[in-house]
N, C-alpha and C positions, 0 to 999 in steps of 0.2 A: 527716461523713466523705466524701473525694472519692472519686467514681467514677474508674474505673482506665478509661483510653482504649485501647480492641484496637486493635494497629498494623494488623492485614487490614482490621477496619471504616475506620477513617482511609485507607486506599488505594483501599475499592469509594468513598469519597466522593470522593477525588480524583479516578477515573475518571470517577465521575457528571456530578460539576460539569464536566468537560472536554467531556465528550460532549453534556452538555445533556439527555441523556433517561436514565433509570435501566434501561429496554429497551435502549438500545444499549452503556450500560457492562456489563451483565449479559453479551450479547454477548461483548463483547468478552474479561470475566474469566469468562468459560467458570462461569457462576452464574444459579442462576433466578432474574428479578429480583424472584418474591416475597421470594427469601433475601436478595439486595440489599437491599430495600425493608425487611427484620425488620433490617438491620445497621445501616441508617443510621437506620431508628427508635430502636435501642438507641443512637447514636453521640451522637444530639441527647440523649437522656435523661442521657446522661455530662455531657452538655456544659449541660445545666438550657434548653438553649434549643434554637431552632427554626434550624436552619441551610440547609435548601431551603424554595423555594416551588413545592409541584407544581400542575400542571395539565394540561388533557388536550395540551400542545403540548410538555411537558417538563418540563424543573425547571429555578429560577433560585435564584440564591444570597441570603442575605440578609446582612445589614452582621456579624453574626457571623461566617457561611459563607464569607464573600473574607476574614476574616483567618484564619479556619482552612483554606482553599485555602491560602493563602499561605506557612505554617510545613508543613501537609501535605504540599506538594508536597516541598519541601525533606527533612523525616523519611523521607518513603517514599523518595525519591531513596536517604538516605542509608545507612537497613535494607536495601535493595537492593542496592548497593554494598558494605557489609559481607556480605552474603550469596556474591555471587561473588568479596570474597576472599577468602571460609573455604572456597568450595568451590574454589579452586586448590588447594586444601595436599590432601599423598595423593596414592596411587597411582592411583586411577580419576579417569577424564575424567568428571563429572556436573555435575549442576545447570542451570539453565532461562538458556538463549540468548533474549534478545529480535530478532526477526527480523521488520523492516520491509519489503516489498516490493510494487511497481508492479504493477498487474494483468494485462501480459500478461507477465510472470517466472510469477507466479502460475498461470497457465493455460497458460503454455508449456514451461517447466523445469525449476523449481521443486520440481514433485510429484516426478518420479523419484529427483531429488536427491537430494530432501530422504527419500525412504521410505531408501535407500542409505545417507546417514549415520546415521538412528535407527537403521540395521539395526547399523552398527559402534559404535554408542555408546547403549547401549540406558541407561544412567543421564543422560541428558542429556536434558534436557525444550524442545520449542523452541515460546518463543510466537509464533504470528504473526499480524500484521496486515497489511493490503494497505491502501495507501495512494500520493498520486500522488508520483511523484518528487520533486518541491518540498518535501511534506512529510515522504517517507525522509528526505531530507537533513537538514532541519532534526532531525527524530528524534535521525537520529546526534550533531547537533553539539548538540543538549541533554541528549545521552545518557540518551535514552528511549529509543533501538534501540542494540544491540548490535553488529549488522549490519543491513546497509540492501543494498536492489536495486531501479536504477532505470537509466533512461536515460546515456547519456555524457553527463556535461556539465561544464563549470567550473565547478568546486566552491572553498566556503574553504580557506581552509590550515587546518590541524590536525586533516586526513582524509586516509587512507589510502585507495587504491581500486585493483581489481583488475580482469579481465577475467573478463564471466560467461557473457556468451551474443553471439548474431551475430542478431541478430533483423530481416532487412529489411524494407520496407514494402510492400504490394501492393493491388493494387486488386483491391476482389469488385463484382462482376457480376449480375445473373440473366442467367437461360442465354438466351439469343436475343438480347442487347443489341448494338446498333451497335457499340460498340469491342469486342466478344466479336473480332472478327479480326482482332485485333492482337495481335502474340504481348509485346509490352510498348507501357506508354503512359508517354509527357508527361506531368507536371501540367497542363499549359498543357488537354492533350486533357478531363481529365477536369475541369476547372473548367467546361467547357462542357455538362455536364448537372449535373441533381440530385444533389443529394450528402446524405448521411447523417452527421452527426456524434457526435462520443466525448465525452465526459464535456469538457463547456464549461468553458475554463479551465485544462484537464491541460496535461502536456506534449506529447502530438501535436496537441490541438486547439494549443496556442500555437504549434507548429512549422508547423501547416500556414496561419496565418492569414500566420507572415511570410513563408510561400515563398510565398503566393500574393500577396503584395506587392509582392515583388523583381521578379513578373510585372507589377504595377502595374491587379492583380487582388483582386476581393477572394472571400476562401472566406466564402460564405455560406451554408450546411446548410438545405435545406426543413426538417430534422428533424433533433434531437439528442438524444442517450441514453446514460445511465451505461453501458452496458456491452458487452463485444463479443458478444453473442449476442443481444441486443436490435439491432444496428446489423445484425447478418446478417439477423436477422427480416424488418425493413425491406427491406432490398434484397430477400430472397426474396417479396415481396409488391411490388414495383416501385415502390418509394417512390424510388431514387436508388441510387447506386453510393457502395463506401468506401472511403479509404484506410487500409487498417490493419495491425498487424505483421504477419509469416509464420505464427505461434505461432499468431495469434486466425484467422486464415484458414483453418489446418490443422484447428483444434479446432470451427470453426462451420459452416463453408462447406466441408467436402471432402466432398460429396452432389452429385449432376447435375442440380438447381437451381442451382448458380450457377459461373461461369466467373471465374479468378483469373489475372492478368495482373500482371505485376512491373512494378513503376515506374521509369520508366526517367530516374533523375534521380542526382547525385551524392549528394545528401544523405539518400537511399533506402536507405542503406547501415545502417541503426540497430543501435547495439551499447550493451548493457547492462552495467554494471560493480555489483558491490560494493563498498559503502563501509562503511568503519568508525573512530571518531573513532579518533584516534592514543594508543595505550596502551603502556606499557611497565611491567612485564611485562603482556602482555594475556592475560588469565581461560583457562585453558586450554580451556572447552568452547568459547568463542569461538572463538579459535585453531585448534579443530580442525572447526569447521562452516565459518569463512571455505577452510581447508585442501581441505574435500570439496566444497563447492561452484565453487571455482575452475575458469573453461572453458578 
């Protein structure tokens, strides 16, 4: 007699295989990954065979596991999709928003936002993941997010985008530093000491390698770091000076250890929009989370 395949076990494996570690899918679907680890035990015993390879670096899929990735992704996709359009029918707004966003949305505007709409839509569930603008986008246009928050930038067609946030870029300091008496700086100034880098690869680090090009300079970081309160640490230990948004300044560096100076460049201006792939009619809780988070 065949075993009966749970569509939730087939999703924590999908997330697995994506992530590569069964710790960070657990993460991610808000699950301990012992309970992960009991679902995807019982998921191979459905399936009579073995579909990861763990070990202490992760897990890898085997020649079963990529064809069951392969229909999986597609089923979950599509149970998902049936799900938000059963939950537009009816009077109440509910059901689970997928919500991708950039990490200083995350740590600058985000939070208020978003407590303000749970507060007016308390049947609406919102997942969210931080992720770098590159990969919001793609999110959206695989329609693995819902809504997506990231940087301005040219995007494909078949996305909608709105205005979210005014977020400019600024330089931190520690307190006694040579450009501390400049009430704004040049790129040009600040290429000329140490510098502290953001998450290699993002979209500021790739913004600021080609403004420092257009200088016919090049940005090369003593030190780089996923995250903006690892990049304040550094400068408050006088490792180098950063550029980084308003939001992550505000939230790391507003202490008298370190001095914050605007940069004084056109392209300093950074502004954050939502994106969301182009739906008609679009899911109402969608519709009314793109609505409340609108700047």
């Amino acid at each position: 007699m065949a075993r009966r395949v749970d569509p939730y076990s087939l999703r924590l494996f999908v997330s697995a295989a994506r992530a590569g570690s069964i710790v960070r899918a657990a993460g991610q679907e808000h699950i301990a990954p012992s309970a992960l680890s009991r679902r995807l035990a019982d998921l191979e015993h459905a399936f009579g065979t073995a579909l990861l390879i763990r070990s202490p670096r992760g897990v890898a899929l085997t020649n079963a596991g990529r064809m069951v990735l392969a229909r999986g992704e597609k089923i979950d996709e599509d149970l998902q999709a049936l799900v938000r359009e059963v939950q537009t029918e009816g009077d109440e707004v509910r059901g689970t928003v997928r919500l991708y966003a950039n990490m200083s949305a995350v740590i600058g505007f985000l939070p208020e936002r978003l407590r303000a709409f749970m507060a007016a839509y308390p049947q609406v569930e919102v997942s969210l993941q931080e992720n770098d603008t590159r990969d919001v986008i793609r999110a959206c246009l695989d329609d693995r997010a819902d809504v997506g928050i990231g940087v301005d930038m040219a995007v494909p067609g078949g996305l909608d985008a709105w205005p979210f946030a005014t977020d400019p870029l600024q330089v931190v300091l520690p307190a006694g530093h040579a450009l501390a008496k400049h009430k704004a700086l040049r790129f040009a100034q600040v290429l000329e000491h140490p510098l502290i880098g953001i998450h290699q690869g993002g979209a500021l680090d790739r913004s600021l390698h080609e403004r420092a090009a257009e200088l016919h300079r090049t940005f090369a970081p003593a030190v780089s770091v996923s995250s903006f309160d690892a990049v304040c640490r550094m400068v408050e230990a006088g490792l180098g000076i950063a550029v980084i948004p308003t939001s992550a300044a505000a939230a790391y560096a507003g202490n008298p250890q370190f001095v914050r100076r605007a940069l004084d460049e056109p392209w300093a201006l950074r502004e954050l929009r939502l994106y969301a792939l182009r739906k008609s009619p679009r899911p109402r809780a969608v519709g009314a989370l793109i609505e409340s988070l609108r700047g």
